[in-house]
C-alpha positions in Angstrom: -27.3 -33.6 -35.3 -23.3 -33.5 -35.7 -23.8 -29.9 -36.8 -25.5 -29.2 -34.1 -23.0 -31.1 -31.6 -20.0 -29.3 -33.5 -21.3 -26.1 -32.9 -22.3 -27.3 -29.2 -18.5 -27.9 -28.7 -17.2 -24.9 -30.3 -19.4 -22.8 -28.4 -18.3 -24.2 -25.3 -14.3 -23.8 -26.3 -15.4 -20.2 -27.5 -16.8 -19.7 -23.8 -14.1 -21.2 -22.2 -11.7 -18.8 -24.1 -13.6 -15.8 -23.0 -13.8 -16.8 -19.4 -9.6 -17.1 -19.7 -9.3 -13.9 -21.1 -11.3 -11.6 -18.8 -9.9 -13.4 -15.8 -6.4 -12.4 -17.2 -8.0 -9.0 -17.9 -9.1 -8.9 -14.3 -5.9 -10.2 -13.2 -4.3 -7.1 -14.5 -5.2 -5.1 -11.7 -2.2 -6.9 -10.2 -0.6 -4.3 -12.3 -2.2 -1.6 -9.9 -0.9 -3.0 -6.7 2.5 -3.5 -8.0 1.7 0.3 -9.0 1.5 0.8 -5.5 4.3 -1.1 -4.4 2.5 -3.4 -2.5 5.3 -6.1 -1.5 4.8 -8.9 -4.6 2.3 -6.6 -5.9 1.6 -8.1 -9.1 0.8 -11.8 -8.0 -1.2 -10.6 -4.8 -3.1 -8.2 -7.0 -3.9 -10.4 -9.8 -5.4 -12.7 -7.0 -7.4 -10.8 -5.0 -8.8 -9.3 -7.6 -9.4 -12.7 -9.6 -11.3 -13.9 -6.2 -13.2 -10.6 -6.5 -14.3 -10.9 -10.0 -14.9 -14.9 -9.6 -17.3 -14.2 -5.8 -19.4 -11.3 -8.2 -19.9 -13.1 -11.3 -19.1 -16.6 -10.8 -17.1 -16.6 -14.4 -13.4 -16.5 -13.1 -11.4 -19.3 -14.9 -8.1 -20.7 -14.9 -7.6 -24.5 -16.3 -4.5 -26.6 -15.0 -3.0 -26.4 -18.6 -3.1 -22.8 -18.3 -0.8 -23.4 -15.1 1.4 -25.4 -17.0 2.7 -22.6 -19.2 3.3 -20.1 -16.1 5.2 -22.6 -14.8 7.4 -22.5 -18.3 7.9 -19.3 -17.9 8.5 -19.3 -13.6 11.0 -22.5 -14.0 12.9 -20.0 -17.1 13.0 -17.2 -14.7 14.9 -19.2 -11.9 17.2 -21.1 -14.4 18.3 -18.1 -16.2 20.4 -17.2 -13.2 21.9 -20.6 -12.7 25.7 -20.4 -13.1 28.3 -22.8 -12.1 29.2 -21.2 -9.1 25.6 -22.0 -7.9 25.9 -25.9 -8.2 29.2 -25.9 -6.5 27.7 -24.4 -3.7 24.6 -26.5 -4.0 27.3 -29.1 -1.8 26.4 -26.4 1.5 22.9 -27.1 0.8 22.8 -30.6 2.6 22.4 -29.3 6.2 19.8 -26.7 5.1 17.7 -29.6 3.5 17.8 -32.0 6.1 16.8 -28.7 8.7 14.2 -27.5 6.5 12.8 -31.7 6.1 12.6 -31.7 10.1 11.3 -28.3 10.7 8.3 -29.2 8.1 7.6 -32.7 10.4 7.8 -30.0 13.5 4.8 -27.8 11.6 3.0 -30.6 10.5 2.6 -32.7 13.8 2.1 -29.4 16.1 -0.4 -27.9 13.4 -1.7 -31.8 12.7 -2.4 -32.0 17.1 -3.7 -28.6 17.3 -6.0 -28.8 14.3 -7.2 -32.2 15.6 -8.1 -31.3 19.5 -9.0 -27.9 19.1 -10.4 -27.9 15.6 -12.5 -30.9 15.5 -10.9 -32.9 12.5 -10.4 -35.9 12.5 -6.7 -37.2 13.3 -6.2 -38.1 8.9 -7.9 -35.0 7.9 -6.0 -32.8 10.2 -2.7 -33.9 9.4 -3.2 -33.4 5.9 -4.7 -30.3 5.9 -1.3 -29.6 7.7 0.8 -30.5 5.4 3.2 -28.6 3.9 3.2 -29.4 0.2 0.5 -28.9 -2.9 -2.9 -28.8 -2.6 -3.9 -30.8 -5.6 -1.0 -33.8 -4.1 -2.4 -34.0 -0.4 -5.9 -33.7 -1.5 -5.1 -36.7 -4.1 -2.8 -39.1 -1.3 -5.7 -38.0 1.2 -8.2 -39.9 -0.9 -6.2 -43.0 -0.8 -6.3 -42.4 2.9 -9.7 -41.6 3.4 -9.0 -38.5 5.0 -11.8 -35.8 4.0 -10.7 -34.2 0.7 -13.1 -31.1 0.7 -11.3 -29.8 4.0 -7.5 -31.0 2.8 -8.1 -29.0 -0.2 -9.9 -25.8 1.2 -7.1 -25.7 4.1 -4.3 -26.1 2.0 -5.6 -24.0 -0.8 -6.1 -21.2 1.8 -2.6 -21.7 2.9 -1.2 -20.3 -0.4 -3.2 -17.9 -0.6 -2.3 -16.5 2.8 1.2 -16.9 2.1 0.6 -14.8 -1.4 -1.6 -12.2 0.6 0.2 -11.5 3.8 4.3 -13.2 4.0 5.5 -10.7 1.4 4.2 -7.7 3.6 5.2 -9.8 6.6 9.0 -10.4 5.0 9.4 -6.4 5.0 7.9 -6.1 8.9 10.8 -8.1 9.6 13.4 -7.2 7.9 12.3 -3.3 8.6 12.6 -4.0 12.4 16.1 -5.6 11.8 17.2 -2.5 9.6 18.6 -4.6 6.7 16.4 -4.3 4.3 16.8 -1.3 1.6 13.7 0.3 1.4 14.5 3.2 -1.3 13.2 2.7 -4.7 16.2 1.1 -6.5 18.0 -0.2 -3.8 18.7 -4.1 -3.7 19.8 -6.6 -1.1 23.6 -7.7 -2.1 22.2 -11.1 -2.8 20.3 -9.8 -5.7 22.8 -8.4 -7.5 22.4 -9.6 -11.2 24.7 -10.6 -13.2 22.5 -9.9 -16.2 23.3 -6.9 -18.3 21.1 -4.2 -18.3 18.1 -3.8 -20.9 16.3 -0.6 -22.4 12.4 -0.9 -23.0 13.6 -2.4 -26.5 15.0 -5.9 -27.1 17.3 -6.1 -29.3 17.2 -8.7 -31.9 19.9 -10.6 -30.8 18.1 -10.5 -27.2 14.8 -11.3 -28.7 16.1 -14.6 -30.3 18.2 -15.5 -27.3 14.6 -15.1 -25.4 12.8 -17.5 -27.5 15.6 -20.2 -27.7 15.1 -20.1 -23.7 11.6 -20.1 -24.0 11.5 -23.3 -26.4 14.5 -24.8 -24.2 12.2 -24.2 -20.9 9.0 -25.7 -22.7 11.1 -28.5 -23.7 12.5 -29.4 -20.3 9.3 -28.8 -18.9 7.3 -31.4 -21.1 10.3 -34.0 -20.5 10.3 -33.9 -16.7 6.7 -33.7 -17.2 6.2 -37.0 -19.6 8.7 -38.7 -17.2 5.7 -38.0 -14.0 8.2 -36.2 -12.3 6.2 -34.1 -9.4 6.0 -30.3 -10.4 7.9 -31.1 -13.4 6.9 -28.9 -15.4 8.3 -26.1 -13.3 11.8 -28.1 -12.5 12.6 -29.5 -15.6 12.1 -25.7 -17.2 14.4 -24.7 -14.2 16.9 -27.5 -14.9 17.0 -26.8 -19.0 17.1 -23.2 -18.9 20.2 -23.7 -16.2 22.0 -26.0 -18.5 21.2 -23.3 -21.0 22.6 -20.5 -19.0 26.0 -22.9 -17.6 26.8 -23.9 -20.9 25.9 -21.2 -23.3 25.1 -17.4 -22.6 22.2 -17.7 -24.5 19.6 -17.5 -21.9 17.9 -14.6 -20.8 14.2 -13.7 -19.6 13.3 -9.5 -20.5 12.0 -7.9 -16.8 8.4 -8.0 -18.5 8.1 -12.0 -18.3 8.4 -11.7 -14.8 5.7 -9.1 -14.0 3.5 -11.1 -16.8 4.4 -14.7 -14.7 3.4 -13.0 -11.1 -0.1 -12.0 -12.9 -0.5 -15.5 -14.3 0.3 -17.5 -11.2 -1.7 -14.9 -9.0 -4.8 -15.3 -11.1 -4.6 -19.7 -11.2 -4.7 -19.2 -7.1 -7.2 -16.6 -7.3 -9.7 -18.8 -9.6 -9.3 -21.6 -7.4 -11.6 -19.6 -4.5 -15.5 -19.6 -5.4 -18.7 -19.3 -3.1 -19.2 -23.0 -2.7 -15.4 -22.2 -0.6 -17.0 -19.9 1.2 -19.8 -21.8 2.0 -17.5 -24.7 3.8 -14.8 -22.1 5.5 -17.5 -21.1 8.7 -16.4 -25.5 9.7 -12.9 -24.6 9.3 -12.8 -21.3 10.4 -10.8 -22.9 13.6 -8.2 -25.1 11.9 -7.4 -22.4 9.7 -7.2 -19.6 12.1 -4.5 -22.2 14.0 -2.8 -22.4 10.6 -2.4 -18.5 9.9 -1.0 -18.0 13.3 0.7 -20.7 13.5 3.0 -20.1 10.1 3.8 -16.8 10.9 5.4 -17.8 14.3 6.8 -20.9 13.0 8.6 -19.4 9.8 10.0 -16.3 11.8 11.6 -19.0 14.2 12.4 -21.3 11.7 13.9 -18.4 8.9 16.1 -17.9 12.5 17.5 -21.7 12.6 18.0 -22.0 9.2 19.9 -18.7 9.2 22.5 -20.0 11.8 23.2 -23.3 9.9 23.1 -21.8 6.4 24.4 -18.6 6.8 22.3 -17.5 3.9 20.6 -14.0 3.8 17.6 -13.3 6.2 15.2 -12.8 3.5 16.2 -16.0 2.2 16.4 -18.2 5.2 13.0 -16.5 5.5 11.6 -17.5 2.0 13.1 -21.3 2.8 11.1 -21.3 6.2 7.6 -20.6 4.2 5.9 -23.8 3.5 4.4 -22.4 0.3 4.6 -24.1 -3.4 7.8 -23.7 -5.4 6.0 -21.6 -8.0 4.9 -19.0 -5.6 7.9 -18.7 -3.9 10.3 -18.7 -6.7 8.6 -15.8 -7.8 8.8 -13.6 -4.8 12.1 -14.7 -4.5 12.7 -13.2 -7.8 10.2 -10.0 -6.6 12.4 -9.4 -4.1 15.2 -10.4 -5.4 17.4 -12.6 -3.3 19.3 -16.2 -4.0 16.1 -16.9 -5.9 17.9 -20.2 -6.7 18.6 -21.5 -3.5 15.1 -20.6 -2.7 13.7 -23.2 -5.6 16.2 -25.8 -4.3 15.5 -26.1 -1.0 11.7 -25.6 -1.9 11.4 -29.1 -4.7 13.5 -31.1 -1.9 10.7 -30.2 1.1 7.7 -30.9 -1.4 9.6 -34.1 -2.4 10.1 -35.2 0.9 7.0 -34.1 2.2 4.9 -36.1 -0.4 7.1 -39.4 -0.5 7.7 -39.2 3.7 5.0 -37.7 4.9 1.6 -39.8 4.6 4.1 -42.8 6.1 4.9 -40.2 9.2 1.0 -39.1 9.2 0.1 -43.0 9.6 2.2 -43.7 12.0 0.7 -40.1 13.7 -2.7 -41.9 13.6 -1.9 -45.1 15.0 -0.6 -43.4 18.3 -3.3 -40.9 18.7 
């Protein structure tokens, strides 16, 4: 009998392995769209075609500890261009935060109304599903609530994957129209300028060693913000490690690859995360989220235009601020299209801080009234 359980469990590990690894395989075709320069290409490939693969065979896979090490490697990518100048300015950053805070109560109670009297949720569920933080941390704090999890999670789950989908296509419409966005292959926005040296196809072997110090430096920070139950803290204490890292030392640097390799991983955890039983449910929302897709692409264009006057930050940043999407996701397309990718993460972990120790207070108070 404990062979026969032994091998029970080591068949189910084996499966489990596979299922990982031809999702990843699948996720690859995120690869093809960047081939295509489709705007964030490789995480909005890897995901669709993740859903694809998932919807035909039902095997797509992606477990939380998988998401754990992309955001390692997403939290390096950010911290690696950390330098001092970047905290000193970090002191400008207190007016943008406190916008970006009030702007997200704006989205929230408008969406959270709109959702409610023309969407037919109820006043808990509606506000939830409307707010602009994770999906795993509303659908948990909506629980304790009693709002209707199922919904808050579908909703806010389809939220990302909008914002992988269509912002980064959306980003270009606008900056196209306002003619300051280089569109030529090899041309940059000042604000990405790196100040990286350049790299061949070949590491180097002192490179190569100075990658995996800020690998095991990332992990490390990572797994200490994340035993200390800090929220995302995987991904922030890899970003605050790997700053230190690159402040102090000039030891830390990420090869181009990681970052195309990152996109694929984080496209193919939201991808895995959409199944037919999703499906199923979305014909009962098919009103609140409609009101949610239109309603983010108004409200980040107007807000991306607020933040811009009191920031004075690049468009495409103010615009990649404005988007309530998780700081994972839009680290990386800060990085994809390479603006103040830092800023970007900031601004990001103090709205998803605020929202989830602030925001089921505000939503309370939002039922009482209504």
């Amino acid at each position: 009998m404990k062979w026969r359980a032994r091998r029970h469990r080591l068949w189910e590990r084996e499966t489990e392995m596979l299922q990982i690894m031809v999702t990843l395989l699948v996720a690859a075709g995120g690869l093809i769209a960047k081939r295509l320069r489709i705007p964030a290409g490789a995480m909005t490939g890897a995901m669709v075609a993740v859903v694809i693969f998932g919807l035909l065979t039902g095997r797509s896979f992606f477990p939380v500890e998988c998401k754990t090490y992309v955001q390692f490697f997403s939290g390096a990518l950010v911290g690696v261009k950390i330098t001092s100048k970047d905290i000193s300015d970090m002191r400008r950053m207190v007016l943008p935060g406190l916008v970006q805070i009030f702007s997200m109560l704006l989205l929230n109670s408008v969406f959270g109304l709109l959702m409610h009297f023309l969407g037919g949720l109820d006043v808990l569920t509606a506000f939830f599903c409307s707010a602009p933080a994770g999906m795993s941390d509303m659908a948990l704090i909506a629980a304790d609530y009693g709002a209707n999890t199922m919904y808050v999670s579908i909703v806010q789950m389809l939220r990302i994957v909008c914002i992988v989908t269509f912002m980064p296509t959306f980003y270009r419409l606008i900056m196209k129209k306002k003619n300051i966005l280089p569109l030529a292959q090899g041309e940059r926005p000042a604000a990405a300028v790196s100040t990286k040296k350049p790299v061949g196809k070949r590491m180097h072997a002192t490179e190569l060693g100075c990658f995996f110090i800020t690998v095991a430096v990332a992990v490390t920070g990572g797994l200490l913000f994340r035993q200390m139950g800090v929220k995302a803290g995987a991904l922030i204490g890899a970003i605050v490690a790997t700053a230190c890292l690159s402040i102090f030392t000039k030891l830390a640097y990420m090869p181009p690859v990681v970052k195309t390799a990152t996109q694929i991983g984080a496209g193919a955890y939201v991808g895995a995360q959409m199944n037919a039983s999703t499906l199923g449910i979305l014909p009962k929302l098919l009103i609140p989220v409609a009101i949610m897709l239109v309603g983010m692409f108004v409200f980040v264009y107007f807000a991306g235009v607020v933040m811009r006057k009191v920031s004075h930050l690049d468009w495409l940043t103010c615009l990649l601020i404005s988007t309530p999407g998780g700081i994972q996701e839009m680290s990386l397309m800060a990085q994809e299209f390479e603006c103040d990718s830092t800023k970007v993460a900031l601004l990001h972990v103090v709205r998803i801080m605020a929202v989830i120790f602030l925001f089921p207070s505000f939503i309370s108070v939002m039922e009482r009234l209504l």
